[in-house]
mmCIF file of the N, C-alpha and C atoms, coordinates in Angstrom:
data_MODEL
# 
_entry.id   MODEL 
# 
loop_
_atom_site.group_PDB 
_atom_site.id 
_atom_site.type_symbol 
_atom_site.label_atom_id 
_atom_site.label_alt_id 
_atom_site.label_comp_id 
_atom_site.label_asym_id 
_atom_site.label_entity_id 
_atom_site.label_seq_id 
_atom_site.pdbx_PDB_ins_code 
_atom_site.Cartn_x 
_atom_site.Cartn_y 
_atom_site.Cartn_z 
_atom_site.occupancy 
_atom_site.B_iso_or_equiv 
_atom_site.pdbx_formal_charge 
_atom_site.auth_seq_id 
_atom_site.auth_comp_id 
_atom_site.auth_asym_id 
_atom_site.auth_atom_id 
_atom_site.pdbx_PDB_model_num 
ATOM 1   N N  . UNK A 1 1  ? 26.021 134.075 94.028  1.00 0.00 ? 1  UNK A N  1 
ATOM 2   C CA . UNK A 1 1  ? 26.045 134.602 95.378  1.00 0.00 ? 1  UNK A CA 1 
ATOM 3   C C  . UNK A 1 1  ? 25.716 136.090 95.377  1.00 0.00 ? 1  UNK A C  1 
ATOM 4   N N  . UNK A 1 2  ? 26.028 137.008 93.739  1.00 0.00 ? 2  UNK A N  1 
ATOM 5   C CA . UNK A 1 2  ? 26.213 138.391 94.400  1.00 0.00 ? 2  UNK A CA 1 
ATOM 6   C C  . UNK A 1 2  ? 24.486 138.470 93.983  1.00 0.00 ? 2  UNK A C  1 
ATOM 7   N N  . UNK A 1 3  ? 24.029 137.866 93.343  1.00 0.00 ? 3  UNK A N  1 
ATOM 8   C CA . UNK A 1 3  ? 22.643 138.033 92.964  1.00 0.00 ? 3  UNK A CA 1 
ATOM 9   C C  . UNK A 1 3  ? 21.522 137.864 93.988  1.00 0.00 ? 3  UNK A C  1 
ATOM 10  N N  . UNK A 1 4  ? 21.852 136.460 94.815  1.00 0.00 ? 4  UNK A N  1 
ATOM 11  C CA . UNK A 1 4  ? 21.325 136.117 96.113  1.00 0.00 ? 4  UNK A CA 1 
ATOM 12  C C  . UNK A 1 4  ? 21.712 137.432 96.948  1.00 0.00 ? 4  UNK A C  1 
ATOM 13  N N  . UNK A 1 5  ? 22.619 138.015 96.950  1.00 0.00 ? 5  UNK A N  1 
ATOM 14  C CA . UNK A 1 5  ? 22.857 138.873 98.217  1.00 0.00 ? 5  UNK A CA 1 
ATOM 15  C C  . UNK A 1 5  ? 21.715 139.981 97.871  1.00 0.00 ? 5  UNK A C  1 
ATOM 16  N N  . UNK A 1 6  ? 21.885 140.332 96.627  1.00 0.00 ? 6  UNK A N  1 
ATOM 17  C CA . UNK A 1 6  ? 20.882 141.597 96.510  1.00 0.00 ? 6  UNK A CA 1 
ATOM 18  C C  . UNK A 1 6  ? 19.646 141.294 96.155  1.00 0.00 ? 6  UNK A C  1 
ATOM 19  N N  . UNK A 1 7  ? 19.235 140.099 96.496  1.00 0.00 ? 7  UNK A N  1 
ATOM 20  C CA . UNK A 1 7  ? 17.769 139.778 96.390  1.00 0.00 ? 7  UNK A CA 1 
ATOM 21  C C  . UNK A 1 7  ? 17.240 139.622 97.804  1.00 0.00 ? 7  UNK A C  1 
ATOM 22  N N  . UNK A 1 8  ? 18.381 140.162 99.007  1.00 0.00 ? 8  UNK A N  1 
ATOM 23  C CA . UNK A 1 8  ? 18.087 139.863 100.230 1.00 0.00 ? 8  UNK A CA 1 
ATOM 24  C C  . UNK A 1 8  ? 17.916 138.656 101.280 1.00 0.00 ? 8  UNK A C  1 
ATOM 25  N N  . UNK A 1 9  ? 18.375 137.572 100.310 1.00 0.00 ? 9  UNK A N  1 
ATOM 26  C CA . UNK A 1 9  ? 18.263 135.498 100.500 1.00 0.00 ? 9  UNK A CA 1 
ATOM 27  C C  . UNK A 1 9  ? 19.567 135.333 101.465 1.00 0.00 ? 9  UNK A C  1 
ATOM 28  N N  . UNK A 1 10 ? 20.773 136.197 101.263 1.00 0.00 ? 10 UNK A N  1 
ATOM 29  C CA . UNK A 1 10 ? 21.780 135.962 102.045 1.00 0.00 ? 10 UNK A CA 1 
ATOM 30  C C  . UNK A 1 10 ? 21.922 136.556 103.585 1.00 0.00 ? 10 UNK A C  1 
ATOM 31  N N  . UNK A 1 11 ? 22.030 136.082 104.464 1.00 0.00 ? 11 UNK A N  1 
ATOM 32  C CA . UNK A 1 11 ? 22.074 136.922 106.247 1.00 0.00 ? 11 UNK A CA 1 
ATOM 33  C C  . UNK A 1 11 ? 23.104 136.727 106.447 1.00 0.00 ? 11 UNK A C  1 
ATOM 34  N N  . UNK A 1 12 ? 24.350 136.323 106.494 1.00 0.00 ? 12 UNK A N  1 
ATOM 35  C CA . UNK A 1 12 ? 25.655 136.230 106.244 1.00 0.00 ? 12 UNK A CA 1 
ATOM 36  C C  . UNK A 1 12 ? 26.746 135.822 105.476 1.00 0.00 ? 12 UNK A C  1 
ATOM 37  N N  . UNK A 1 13 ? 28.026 135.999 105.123 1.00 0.00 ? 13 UNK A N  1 
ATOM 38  C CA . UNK A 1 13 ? 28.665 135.090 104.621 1.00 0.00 ? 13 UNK A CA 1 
ATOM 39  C C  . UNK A 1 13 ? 30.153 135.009 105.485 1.00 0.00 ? 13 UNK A C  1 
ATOM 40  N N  . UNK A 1 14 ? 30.513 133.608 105.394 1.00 0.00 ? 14 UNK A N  1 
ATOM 41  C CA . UNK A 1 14 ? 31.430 132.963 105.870 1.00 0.00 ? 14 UNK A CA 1 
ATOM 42  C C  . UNK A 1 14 ? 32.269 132.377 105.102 1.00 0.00 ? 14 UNK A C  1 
ATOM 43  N N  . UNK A 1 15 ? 33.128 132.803 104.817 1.00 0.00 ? 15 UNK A N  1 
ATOM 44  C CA . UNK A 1 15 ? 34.062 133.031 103.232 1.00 0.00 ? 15 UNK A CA 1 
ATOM 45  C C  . UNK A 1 15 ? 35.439 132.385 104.230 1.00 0.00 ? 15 UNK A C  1 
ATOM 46  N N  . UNK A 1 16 ? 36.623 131.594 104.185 1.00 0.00 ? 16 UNK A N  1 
ATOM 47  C CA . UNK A 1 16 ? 37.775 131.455 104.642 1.00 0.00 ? 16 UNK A CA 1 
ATOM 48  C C  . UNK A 1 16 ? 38.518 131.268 103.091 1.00 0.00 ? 16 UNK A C  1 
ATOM 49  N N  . UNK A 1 17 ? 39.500 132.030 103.585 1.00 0.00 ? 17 UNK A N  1 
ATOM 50  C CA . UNK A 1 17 ? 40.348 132.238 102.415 1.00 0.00 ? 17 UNK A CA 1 
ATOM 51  C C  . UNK A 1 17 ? 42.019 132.329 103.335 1.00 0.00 ? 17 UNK A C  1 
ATOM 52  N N  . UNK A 1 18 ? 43.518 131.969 102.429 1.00 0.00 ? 18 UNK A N  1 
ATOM 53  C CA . UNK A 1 18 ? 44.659 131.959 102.718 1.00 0.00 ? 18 UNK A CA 1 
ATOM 54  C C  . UNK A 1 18 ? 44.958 133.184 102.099 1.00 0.00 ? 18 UNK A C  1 
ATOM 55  N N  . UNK A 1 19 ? 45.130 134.723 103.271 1.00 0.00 ? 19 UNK A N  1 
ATOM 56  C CA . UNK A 1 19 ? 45.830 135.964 102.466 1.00 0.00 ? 19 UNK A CA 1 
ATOM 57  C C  . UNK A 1 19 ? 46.895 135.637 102.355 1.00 0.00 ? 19 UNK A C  1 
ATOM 58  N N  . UNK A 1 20 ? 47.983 134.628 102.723 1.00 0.00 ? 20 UNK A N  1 
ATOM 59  C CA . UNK A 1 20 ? 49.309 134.807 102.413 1.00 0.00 ? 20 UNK A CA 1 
ATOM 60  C C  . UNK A 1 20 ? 49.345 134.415 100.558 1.00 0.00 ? 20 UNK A C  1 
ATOM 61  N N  . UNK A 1 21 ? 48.523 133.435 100.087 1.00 0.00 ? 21 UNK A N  1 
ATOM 62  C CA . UNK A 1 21 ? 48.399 132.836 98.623  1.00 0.00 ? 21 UNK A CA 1 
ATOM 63  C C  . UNK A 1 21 ? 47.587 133.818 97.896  1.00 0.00 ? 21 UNK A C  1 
ATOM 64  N N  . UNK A 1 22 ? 48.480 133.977 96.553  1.00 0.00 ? 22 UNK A N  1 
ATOM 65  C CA . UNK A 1 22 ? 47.254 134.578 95.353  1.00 0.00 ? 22 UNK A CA 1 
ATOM 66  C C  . UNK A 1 22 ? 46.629 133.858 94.990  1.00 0.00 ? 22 UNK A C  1 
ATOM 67  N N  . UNK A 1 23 ? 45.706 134.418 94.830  1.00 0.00 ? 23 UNK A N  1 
ATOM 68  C CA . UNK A 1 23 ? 44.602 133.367 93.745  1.00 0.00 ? 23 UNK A CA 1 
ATOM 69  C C  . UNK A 1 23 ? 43.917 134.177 92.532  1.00 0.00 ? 23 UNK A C  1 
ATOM 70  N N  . UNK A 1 24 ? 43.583 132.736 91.960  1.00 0.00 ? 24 UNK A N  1 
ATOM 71  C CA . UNK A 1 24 ? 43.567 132.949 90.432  1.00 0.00 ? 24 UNK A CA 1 
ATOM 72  C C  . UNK A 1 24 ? 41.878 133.579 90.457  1.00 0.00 ? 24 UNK A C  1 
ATOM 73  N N  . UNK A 1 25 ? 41.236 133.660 91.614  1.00 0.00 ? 25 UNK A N  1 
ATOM 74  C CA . UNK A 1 25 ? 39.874 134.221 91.148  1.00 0.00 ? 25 UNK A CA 1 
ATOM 75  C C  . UNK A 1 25 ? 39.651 135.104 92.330  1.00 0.00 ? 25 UNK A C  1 
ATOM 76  N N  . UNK A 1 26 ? 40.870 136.196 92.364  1.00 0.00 ? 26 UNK A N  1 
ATOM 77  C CA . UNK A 1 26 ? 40.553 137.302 93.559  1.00 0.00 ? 26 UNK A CA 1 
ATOM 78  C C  . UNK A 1 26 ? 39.927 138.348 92.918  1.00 0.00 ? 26 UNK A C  1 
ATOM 79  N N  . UNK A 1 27 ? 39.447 138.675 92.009  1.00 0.00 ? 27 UNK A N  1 
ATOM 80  C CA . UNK A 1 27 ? 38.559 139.237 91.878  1.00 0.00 ? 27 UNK A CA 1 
ATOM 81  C C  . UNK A 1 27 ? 37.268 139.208 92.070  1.00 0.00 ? 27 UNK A C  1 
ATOM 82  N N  . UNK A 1 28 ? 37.195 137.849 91.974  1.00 0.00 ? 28 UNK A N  1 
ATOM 83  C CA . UNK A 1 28 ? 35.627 137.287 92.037  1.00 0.00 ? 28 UNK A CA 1 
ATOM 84  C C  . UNK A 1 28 ? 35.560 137.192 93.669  1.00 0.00 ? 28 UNK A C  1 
ATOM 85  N N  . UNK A 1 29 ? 36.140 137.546 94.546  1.00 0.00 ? 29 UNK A N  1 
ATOM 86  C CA . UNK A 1 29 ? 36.101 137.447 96.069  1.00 0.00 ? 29 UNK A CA 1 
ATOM 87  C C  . UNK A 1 29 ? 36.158 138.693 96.373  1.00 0.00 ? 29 UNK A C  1 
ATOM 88  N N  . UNK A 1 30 ? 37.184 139.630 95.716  1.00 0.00 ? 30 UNK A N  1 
ATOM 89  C CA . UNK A 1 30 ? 36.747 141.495 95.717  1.00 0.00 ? 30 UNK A CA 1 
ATOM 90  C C  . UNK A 1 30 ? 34.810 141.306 95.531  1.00 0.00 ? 30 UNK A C  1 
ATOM 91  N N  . UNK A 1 31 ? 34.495 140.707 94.705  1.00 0.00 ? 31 UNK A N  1 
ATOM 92  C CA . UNK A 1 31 ? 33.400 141.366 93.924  1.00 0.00 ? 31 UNK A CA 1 
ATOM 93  C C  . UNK A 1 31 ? 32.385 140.905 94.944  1.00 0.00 ? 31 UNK A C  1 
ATOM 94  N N  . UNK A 1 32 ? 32.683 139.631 95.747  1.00 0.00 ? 32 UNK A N  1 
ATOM 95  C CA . UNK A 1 32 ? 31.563 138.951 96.513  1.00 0.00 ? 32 UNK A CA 1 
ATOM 96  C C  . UNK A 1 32 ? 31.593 139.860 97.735  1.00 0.00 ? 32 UNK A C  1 
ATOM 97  N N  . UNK A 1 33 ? 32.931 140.177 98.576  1.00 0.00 ? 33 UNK A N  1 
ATOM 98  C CA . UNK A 1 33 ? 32.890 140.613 99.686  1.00 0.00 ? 33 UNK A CA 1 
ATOM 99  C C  . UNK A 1 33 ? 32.068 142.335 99.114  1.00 0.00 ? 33 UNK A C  1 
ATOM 100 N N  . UNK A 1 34 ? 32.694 142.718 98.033  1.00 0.00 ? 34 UNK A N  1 
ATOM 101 C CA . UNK A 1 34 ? 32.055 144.651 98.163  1.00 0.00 ? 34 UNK A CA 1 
ATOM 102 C C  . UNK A 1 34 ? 30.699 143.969 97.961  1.00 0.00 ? 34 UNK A C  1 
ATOM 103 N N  . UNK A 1 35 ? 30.203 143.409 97.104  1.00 0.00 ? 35 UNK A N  1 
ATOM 104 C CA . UNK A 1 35 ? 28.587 142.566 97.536  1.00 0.00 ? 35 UNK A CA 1 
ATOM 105 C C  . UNK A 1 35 ? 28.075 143.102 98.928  1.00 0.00 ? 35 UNK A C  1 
ATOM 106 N N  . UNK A 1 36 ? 28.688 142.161 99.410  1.00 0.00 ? 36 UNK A N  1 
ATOM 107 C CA . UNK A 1 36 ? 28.239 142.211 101.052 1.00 0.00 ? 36 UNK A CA 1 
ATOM 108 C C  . UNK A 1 36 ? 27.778 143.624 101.542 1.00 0.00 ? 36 UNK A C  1 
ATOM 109 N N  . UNK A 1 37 ? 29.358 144.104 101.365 1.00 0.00 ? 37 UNK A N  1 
ATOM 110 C CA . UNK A 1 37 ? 29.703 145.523 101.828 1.00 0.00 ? 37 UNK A CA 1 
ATOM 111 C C  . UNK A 1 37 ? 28.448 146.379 101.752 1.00 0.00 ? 37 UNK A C  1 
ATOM 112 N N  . UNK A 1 38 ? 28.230 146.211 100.399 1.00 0.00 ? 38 UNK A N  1 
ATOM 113 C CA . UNK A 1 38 ? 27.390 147.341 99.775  1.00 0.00 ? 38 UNK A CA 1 
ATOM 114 C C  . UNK A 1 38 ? 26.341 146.875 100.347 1.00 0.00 ? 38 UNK A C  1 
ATOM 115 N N  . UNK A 1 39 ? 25.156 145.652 100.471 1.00 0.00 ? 39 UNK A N  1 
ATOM 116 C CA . UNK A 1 39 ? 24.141 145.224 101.030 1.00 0.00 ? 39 UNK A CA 1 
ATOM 117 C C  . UNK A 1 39 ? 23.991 145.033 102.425 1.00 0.00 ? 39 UNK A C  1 
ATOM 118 N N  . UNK A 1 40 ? 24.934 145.613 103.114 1.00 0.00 ? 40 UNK A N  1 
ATOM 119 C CA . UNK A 1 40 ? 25.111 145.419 104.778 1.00 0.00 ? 40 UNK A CA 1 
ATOM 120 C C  . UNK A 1 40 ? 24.863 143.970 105.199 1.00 0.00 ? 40 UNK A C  1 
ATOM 121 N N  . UNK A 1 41 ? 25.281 143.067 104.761 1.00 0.00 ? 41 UNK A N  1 
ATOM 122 C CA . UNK A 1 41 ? 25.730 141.515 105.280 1.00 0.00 ? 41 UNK A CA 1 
ATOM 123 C C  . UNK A 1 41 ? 26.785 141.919 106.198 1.00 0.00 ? 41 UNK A C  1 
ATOM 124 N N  . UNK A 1 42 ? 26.338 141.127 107.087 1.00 0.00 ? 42 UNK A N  1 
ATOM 125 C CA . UNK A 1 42 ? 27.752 140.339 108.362 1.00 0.00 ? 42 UNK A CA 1 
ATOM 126 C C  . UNK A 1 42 ? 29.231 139.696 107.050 1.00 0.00 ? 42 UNK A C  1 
ATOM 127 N N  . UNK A 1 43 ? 29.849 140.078 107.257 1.00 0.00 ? 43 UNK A N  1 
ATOM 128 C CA . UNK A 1 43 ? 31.638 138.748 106.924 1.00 0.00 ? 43 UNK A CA 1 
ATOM 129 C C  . UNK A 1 43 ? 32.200 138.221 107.863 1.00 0.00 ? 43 UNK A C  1 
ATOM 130 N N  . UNK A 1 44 ? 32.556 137.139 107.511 1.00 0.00 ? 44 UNK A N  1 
ATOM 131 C CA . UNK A 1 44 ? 33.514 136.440 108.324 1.00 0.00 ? 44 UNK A CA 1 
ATOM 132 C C  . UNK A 1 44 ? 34.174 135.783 107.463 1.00 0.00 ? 44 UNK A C  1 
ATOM 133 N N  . UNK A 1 45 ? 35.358 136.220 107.656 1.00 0.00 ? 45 UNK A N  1 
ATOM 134 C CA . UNK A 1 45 ? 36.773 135.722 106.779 1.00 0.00 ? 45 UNK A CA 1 
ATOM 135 C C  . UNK A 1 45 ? 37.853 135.105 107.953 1.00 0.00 ? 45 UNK A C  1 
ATOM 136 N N  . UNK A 1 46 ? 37.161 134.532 109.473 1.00 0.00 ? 46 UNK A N  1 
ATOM 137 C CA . UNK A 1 46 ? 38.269 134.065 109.649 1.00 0.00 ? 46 UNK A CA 1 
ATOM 138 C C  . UNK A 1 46 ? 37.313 133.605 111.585 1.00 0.00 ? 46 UNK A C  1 
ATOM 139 N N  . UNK A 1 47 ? 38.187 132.327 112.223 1.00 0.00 ? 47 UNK A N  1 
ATOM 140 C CA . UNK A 1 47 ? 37.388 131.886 112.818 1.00 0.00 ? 47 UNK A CA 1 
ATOM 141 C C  . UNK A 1 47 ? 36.735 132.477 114.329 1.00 0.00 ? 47 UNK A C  1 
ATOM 142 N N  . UNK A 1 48 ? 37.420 133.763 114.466 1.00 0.00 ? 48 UNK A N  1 
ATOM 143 C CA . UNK A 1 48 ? 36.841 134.652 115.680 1.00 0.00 ? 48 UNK A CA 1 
ATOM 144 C C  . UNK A 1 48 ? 35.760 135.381 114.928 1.00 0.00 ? 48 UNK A C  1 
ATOM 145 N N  . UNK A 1 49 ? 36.046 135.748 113.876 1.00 0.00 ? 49 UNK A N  1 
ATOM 146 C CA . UNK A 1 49 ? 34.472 136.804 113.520 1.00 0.00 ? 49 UNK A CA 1 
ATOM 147 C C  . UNK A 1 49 ? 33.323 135.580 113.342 1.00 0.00 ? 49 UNK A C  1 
ATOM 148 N N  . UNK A 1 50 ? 33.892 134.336 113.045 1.00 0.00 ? 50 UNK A N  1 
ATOM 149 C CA . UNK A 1 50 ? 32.275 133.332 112.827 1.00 0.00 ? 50 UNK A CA 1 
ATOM 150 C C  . UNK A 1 50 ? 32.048 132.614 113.913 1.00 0.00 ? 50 UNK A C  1 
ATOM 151 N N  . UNK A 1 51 ? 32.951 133.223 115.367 1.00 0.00 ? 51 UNK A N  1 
ATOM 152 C CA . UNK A 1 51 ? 32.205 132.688 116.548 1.00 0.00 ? 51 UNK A CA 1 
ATOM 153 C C  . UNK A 1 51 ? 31.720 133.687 117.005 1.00 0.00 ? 51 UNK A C  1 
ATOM 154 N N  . UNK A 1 52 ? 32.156 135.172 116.511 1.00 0.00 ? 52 UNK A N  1 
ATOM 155 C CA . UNK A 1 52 ? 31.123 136.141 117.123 1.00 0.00 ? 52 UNK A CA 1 
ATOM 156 C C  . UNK A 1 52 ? 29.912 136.425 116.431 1.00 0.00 ? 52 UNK A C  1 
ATOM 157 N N  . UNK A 1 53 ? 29.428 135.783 115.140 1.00 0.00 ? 53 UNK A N  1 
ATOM 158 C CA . UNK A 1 53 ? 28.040 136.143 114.283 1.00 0.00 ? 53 UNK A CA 1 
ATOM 159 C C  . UNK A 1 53 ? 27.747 134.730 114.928 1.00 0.00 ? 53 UNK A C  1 
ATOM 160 N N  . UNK A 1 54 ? 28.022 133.533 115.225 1.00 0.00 ? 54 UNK A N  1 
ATOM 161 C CA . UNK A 1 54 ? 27.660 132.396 115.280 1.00 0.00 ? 54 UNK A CA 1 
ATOM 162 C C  . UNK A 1 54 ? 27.054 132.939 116.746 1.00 0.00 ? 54 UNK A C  1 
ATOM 163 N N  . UNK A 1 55 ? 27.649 133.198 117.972 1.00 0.00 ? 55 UNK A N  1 
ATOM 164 C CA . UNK A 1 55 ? 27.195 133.079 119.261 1.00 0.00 ? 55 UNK A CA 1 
ATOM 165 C C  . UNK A 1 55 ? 26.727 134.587 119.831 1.00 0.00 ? 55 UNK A C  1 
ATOM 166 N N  . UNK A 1 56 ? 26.411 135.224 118.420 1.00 0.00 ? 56 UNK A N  1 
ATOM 167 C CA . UNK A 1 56 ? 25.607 136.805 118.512 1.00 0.00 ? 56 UNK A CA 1 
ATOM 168 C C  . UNK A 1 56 ? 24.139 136.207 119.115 1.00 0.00 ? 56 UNK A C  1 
ATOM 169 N N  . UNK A 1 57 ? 23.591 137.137 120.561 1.00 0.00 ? 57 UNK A N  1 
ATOM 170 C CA . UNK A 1 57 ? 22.363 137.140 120.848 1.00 0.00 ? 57 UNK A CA 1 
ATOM 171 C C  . UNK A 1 57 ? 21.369 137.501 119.530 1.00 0.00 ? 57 UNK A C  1 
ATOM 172 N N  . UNK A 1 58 ? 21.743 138.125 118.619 1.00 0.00 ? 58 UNK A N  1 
ATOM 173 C CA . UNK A 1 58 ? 20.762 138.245 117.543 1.00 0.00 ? 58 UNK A CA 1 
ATOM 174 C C  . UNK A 1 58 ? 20.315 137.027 116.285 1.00 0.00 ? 58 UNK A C  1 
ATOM 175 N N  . UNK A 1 59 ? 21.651 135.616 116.584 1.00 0.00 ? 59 UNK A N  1 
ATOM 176 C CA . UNK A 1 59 ? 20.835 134.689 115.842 1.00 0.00 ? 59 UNK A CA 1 
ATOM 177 C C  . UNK A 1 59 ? 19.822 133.681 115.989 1.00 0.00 ? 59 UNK A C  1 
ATOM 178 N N  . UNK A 1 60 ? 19.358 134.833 116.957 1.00 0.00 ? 60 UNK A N  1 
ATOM 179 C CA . UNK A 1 60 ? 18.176 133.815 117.708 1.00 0.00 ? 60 UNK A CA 1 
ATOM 180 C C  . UNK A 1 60 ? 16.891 134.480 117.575 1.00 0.00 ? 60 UNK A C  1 
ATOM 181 N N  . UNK A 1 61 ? 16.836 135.851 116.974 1.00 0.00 ? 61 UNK A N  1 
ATOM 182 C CA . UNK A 1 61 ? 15.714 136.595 117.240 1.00 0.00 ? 61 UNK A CA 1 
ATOM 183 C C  . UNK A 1 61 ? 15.742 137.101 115.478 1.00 0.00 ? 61 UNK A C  1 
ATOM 184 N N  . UNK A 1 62 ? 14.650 137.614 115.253 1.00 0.00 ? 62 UNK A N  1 
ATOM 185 C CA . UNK A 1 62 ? 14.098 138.272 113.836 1.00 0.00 ? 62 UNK A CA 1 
ATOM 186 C C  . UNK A 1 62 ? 15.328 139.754 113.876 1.00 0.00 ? 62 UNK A C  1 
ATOM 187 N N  . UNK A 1 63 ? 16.170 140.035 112.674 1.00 0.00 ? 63 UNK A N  1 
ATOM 188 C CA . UNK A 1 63 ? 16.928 140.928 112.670 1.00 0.00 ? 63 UNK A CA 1 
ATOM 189 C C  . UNK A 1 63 ? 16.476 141.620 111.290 1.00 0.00 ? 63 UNK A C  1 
ATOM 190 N N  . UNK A 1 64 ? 16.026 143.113 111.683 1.00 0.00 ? 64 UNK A N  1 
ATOM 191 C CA . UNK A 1 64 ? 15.983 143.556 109.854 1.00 0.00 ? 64 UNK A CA 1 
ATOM 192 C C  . UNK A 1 64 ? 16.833 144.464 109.452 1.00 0.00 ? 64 UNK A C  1 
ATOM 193 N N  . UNK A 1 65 ? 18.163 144.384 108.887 1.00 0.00 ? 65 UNK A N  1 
ATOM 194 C CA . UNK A 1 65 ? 18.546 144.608 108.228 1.00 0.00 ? 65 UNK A CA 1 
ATOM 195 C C  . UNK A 1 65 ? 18.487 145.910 107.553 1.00 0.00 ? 65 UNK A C  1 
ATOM 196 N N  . UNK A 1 66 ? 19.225 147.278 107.722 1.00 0.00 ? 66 UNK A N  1 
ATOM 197 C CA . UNK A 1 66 ? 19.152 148.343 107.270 1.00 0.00 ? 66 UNK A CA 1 
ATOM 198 C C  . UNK A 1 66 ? 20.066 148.295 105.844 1.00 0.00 ? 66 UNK A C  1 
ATOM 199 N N  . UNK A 1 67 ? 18.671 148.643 104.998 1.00 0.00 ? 67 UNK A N  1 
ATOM 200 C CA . UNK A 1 67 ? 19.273 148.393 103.752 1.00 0.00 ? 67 UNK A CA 1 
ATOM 201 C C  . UNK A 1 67 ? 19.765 149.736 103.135 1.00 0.00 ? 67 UNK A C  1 
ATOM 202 N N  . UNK A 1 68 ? 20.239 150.049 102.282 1.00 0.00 ? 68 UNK A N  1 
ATOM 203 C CA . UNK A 1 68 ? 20.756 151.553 101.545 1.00 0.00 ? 68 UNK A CA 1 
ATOM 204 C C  . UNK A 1 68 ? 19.874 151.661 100.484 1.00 0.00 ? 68 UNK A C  1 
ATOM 205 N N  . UNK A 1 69 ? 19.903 152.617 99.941  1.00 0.00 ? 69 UNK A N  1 
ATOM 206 C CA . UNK A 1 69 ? 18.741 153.045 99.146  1.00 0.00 ? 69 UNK A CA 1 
ATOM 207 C C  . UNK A 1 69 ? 19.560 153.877 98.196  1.00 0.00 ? 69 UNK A C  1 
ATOM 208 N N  . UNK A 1 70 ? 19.836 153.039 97.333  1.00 0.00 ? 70 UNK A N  1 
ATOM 209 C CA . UNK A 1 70 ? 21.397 153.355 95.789  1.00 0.00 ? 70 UNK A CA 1 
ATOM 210 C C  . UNK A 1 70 ? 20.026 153.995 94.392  1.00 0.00 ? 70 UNK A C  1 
ATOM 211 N N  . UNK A 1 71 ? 18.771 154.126 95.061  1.00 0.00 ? 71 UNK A N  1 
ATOM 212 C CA . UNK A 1 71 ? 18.013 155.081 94.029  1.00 0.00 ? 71 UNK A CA 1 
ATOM 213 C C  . UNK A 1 71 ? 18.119 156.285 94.130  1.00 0.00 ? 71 UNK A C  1 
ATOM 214 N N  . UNK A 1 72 ? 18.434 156.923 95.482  1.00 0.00 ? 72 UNK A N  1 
ATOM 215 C CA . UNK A 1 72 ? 18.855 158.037 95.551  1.00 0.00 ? 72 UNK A CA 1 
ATOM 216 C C  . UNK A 1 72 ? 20.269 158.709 95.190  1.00 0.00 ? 72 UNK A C  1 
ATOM 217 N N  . UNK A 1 73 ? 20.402 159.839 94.644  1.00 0.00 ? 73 UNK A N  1 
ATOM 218 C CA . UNK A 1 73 ? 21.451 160.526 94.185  1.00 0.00 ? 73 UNK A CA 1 
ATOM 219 C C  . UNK A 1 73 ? 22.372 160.793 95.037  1.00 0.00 ? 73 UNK A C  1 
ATOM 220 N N  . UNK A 1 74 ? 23.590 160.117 94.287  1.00 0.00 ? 74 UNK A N  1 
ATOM 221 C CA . UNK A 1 74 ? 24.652 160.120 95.404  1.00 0.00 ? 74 UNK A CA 1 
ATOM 222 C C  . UNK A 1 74 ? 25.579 161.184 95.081  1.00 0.00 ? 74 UNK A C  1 
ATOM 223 N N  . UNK A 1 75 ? 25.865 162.247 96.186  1.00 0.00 ? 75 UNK A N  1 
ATOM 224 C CA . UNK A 1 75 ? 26.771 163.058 95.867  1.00 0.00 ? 75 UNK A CA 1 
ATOM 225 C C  . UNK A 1 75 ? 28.548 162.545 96.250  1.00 0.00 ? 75 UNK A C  1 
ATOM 226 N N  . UNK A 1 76 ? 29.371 162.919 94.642  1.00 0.00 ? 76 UNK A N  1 
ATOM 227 C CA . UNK A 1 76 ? 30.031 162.529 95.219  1.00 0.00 ? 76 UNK A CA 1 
ATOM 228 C C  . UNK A 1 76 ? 31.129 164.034 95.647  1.00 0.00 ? 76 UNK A C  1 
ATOM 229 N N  . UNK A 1 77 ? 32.181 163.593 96.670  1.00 0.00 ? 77 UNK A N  1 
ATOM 230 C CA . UNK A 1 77 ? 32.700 164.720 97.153  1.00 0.00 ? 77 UNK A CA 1 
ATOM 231 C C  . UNK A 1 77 ? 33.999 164.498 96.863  1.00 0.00 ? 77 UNK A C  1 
ATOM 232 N N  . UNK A 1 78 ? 34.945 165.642 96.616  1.00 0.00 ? 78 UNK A N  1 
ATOM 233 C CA . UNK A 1 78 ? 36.392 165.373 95.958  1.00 0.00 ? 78 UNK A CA 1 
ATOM 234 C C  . UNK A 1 78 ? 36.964 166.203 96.647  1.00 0.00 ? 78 UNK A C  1 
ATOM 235 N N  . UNK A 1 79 ? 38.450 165.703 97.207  1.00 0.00 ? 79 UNK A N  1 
ATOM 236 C CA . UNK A 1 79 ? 39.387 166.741 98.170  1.00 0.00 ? 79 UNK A CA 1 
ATOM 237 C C  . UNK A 1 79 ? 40.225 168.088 96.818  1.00 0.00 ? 79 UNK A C  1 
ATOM 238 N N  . UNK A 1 80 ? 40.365 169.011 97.905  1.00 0.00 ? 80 UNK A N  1 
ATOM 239 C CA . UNK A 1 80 ? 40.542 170.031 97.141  1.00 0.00 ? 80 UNK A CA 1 
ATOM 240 C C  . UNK A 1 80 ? 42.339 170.136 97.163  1.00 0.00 ? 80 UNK A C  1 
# 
């Protein structure tokens, strides 16, 4: 999935998960959602955000996607 995301193949993800339960592969769901994060994908982790990407006027029309550009030098900034 995180490979598909940054090859640009993914336009959303719709992930449902139980926060009250740990699970044995929450890392691998950290790693999918900052995925997203980082590639500006839509989430939906729960059933009001996947009726608002589901019944968005934009899944009907061509959407492109503002991507980040992680070749450029990132400054980072530290509190004093």
């Amino acid at each position: 999935m995180g490979a598909r995301t940054a090859e640009g193949n993914i336009d959303f993800v719709i992930f449902f998960w139980d926060p009250l339960e740990s699970h044995p592969h929450g890392t691998d769901v950290k790693a999918l959602l900052r995925i997203a994060v980082a590639w500006n994908i839509p989430v939906a982790c729960n059933r009001s955000s996947v009726d608002f990407i589901i019944s968005s006027s934009l899944m009907d029309v061509s959407y492109e996607r503002l991507l980040p550009d992680y070749n450029e030098t990132m400054v980072v900034v530290t509190g004093v």
